[in-house]
C-alpha positions in Angstrom: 53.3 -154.5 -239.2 54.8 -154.9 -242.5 57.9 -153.8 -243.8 58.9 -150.6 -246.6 60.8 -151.7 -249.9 64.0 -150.2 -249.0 67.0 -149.6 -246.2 67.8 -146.4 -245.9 70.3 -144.9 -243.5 69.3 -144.5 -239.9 67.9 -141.1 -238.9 67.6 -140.4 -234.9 64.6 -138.4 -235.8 62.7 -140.9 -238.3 62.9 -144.3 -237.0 62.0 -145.2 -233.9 65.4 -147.2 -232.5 63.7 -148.0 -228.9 61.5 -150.2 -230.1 63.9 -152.6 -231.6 64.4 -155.8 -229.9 65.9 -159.1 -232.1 66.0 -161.1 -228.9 70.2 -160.3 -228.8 70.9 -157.4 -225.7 74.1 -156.7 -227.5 72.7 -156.5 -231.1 69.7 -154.3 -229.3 71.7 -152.3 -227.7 74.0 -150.8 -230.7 70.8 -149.6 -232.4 69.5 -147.8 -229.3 73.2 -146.4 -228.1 75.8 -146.5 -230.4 74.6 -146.8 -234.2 74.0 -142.7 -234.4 76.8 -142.0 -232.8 79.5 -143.9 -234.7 77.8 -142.1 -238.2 78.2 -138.9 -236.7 82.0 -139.9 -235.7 82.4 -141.2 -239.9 83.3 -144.8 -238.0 80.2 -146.8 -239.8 77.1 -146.5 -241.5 74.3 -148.4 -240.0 70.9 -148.9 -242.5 67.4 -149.9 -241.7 64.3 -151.4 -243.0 61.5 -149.2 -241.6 58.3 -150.6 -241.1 55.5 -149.1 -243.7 53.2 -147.2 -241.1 54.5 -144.8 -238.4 54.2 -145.2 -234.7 51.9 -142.9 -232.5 54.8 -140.8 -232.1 55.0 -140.9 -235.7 58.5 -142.3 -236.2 59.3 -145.5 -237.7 59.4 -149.0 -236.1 63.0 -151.0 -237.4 62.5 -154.0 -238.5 66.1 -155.1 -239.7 69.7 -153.3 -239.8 72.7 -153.6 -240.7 75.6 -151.7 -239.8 78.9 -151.5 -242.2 82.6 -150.6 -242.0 85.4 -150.4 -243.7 88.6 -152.5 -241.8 91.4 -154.6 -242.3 92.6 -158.1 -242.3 96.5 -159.9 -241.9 97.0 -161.7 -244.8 98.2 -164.4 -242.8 94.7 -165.2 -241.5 93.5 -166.0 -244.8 93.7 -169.7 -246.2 97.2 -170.6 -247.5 96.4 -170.6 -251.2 94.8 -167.2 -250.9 97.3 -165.5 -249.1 100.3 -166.4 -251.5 98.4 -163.7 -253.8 98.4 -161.1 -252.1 100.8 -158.3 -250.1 102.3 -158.6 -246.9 100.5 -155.7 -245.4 96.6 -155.3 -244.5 94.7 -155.9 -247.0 91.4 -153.9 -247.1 87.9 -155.5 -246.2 84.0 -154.3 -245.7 83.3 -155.1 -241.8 79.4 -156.2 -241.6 79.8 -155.2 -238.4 75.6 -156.0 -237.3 73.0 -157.1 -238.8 69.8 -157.7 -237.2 66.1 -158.7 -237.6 63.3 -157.2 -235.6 62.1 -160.5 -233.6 58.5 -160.0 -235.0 59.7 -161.0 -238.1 62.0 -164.3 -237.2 61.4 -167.0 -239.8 60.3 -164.8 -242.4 63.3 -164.6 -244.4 64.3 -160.8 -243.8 67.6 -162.2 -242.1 67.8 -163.9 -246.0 67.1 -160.1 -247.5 68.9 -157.9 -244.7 72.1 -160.0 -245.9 71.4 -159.7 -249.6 70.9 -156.2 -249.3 74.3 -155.2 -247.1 75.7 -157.8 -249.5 74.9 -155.5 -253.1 75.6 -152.4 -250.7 78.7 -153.0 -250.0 79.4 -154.3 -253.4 78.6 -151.0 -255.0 80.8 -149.0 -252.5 83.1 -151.4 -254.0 83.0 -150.0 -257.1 84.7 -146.8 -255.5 86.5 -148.0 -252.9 88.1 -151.4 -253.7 88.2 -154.0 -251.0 88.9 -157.8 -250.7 86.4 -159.6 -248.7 83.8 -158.8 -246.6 84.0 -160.1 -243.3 81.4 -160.6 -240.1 82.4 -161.3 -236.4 79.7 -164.4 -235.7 78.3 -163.3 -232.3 76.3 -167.1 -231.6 76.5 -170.3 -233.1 73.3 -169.5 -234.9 75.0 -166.8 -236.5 78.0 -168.7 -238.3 75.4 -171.2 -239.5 73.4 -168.7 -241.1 76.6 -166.8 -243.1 78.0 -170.2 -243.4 74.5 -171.4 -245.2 75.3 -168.1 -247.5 79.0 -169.1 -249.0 80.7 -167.2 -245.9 84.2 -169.1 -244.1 85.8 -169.6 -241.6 88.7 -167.3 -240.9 90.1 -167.3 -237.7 89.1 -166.3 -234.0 88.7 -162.3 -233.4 87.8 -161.1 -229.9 86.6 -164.5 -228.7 84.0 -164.8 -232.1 84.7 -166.4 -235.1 85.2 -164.5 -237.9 84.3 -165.1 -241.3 84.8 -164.0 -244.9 82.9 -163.6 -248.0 85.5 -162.6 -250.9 84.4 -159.6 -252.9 84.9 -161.9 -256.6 82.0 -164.1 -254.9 79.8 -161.4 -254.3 80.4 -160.0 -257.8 79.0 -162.7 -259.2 76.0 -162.9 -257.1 74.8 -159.8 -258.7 76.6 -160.1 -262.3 75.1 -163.3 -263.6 
C-alpha cells in the first residue's frame, strides 16, 4: 500500500481506524477509541494520511496521524533565560498530543513527514491563534530521540513522560527561509 499526498482530518466513516497498528497499544488505541470522540467534544483535532486505494469495505487504511491541541505551560518550567521574558501566568502552547506511523511503513521516513506536516499545521493555526511553543509528551525513549534529532528539548517531567518543546520562532523559520 502506498500512501495519498495529504492529511486530512479524521472521518469515522472514511478511514478505516481498526486497522491501524504502529506497534504502541496506547498510540493504537487513541485512533480506534478516542480520536473521534475528542473532535466531536472540540478537545483536539487528530489528522491522517490515508493510504491511496480503499479497503474492501471501501474505507481507507491510516498510515500516520497526528493528533493536536491547544494547552498551557508554567513559565517556570521553561529554561531560565527564557522564562525571564515572559509573564507569570500560563503561557499558551500547541500540544502534539500523538503522532503515529502505521508499522508497515517504519523506516520509511513518514515519522520524518508526519512531524513536518503537524509542524507547518500548527504553524499556520499560529497565524490566528498565537502560541509559544509546541510541546510533545515523549511516550518511549525512542520517542525523545526522534523530536530530540528534530531541534525539540527537554522541558521537564509531565505525567511520568518527558516533555519537550519546540518554540514557535524555530518553527517559523523552518518554513520562512
Amino acid at each position: 500500500m502506498s500512501w495519498g499526498k495529504e492529511f486530512v482530518e479524521l472521518s469515522k466513516s472514511q478511514h478505516d481506524r481498526n486497522s491501524f497498528d504502529c506497534g504502541e497499544q496506547e498510540l493504537n488505541a487513541f485512533i480506534k477509541t478516542q480520536a473521534a470522540k475528542h473532535m466531536q467534544a472540540g478537545i483536539s483535532r487528530t489528522m491522517v494520511l490515508p493510504c491511496v486505494q480503499p479497503l474492501f469495505n471501501q474505507k481507507y487504511a491510516i498510515c500516520a496521524f497526528y493528533s493536536v491541541a491547544a494547552s498551557s505551560i508554567s513559565r517556570e518550567t521553561l529554561p531560565v533565560q527564557l522564562a525571564k521574558r515572559l509573564p507569570r501566568y500560563p503561557i499558551p502552547v500547541f500540544l502534539l498530543a500523538q503522532l503515529a506511523v502505521h508499522k508497515e511503513y517504519h523506516g520509511s521516513g513518514l515519522g520524518k513527514v508526519s512531524l513536518i506536516r503537524a509542524l507547518k499545521y500548527l504553524w499556520e493555526v499560529n497565524h490566528h491563534m498565537r502560541a509559544y511553543a509546541i510541546v510533545v509528551d515523549c511516550l518511549t525513549n525512542s520517542a525523545q530521540a526522534f523530536y530530540t534529532k528534530f531541534g525539540f528539548e527537554a522541558l521537564c517531567e509531565h505525567n511520568g513522560r518527558i516533555r519537550m518543546f519546540l518554540s514557535m520562532n524555530t518553527v517559523e523559520q523552518l518554513f520562512t527561509q
